[in-house]
N, C-alpha and C positions, 0 to 999 in steps of 0.2 A: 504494500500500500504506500502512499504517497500522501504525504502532507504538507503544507506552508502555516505557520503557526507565526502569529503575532501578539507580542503582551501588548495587551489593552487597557487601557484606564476601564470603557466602554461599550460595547460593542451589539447591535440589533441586523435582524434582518426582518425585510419586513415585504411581505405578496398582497401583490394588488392592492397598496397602501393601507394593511393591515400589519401590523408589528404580531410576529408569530412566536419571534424567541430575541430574549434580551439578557444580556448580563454587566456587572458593575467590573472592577477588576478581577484578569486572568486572564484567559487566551482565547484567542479568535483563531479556529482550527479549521482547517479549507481542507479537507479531504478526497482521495480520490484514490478506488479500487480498481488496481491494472489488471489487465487480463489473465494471470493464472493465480491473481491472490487468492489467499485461505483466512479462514476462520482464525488460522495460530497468528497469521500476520497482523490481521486488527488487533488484535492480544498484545502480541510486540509491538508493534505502535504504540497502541496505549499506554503502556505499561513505558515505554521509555517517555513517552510526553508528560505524563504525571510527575515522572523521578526529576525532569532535564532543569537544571538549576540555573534559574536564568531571571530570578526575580532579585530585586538588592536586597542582602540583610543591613542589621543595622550599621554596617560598617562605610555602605553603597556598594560591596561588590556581589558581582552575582553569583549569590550560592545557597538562594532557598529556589525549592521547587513549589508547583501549582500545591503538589500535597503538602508542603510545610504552608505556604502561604493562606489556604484556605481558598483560594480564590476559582471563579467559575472557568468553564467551558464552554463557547459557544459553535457548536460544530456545524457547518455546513458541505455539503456535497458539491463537490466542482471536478466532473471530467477535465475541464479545457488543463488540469495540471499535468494530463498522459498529451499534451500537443506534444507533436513531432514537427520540428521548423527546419529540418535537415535540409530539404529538399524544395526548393520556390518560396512562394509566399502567404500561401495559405497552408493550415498546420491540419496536421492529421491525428484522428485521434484513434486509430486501430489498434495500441497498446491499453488503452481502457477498458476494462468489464463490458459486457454486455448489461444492457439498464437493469435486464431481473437480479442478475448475480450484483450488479452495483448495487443496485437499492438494500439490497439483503447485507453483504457487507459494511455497507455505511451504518446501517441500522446494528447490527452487532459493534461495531465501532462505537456507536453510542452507549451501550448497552457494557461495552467494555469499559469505558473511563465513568460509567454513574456504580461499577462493581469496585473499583477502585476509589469510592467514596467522593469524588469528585461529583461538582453539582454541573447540570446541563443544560441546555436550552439549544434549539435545534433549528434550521432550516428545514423545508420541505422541499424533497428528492423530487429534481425533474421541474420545478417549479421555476419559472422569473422570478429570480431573488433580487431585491434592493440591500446589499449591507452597508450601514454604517458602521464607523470605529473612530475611536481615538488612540492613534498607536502611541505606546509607550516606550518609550527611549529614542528614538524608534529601535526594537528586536524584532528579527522578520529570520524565520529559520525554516530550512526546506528540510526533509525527512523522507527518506529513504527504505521501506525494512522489507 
């Protein structure tokens, strides 16, 4: 799976000018399930985005995580992070899930950092999303597992 994770002061998304999921501080999680991800990989995802120490302690350097912090998750689904730009100028997204297996692993993704004690607030899979945010620091981090 694949993710872009941003600490946010703030962060909503909101369909068809309805606010659907909002959090105060923590991460703004842009997720996205590639074509042979597994169940164990949302796991690992998770489970390192919770630990990854990238919030200030008292000192200002970063080294509390989301779980020391307290702080929420606002997870949304975004294929456009499997674009392939290799080749011209419009990107290809043929390394991303197909939507059933997407929607299923996003939704276990979810399900994986609210098991991890972390709180969540969600976009809707497949929807025209509006998000706002206010990044924090700014910290903007890609992920890989």
């Amino acid at each position: 799976m694949r993710a872009l994770i941003q600490r946010v002061t703030q962060a909503r998304v909101d369909v068809a000018g309805d606010t659907i999921g909002a959090i105060g501080p923590g991460l703004l999680i842009l997720v996205c399930a590639m074509r042979d991800d597994t169940a164990e990989a949302s796991a690992r995802l998770a489970a390192k985005i919770a630990k990854l120490r990238i919030f200030k302690d008292d000192a200002g350097k970063m080294n509390r995580s989301l779980n020391d912090t307290g702080g929420a998750a606002l997870i949304v689904s975004q294929f456009t992070l499997a674009a392939d730009t290799a080749r011209g100028n419009r990107p290809g997204f043929s390394e991303a899930a197909p939507p059933e297996t997407g929607e299923a692993l996003y939704e276990t993704f979810v399900r994986d950092m609210q098991a991890l004690g972390i709180q969540t607030a969600t976009g809707r899979f497949g929807a025209d999303m509006a998000v706002s945010l206010t990044n924090d620091g700014p910290v903007t981090i890609w992920l890989d597992v």
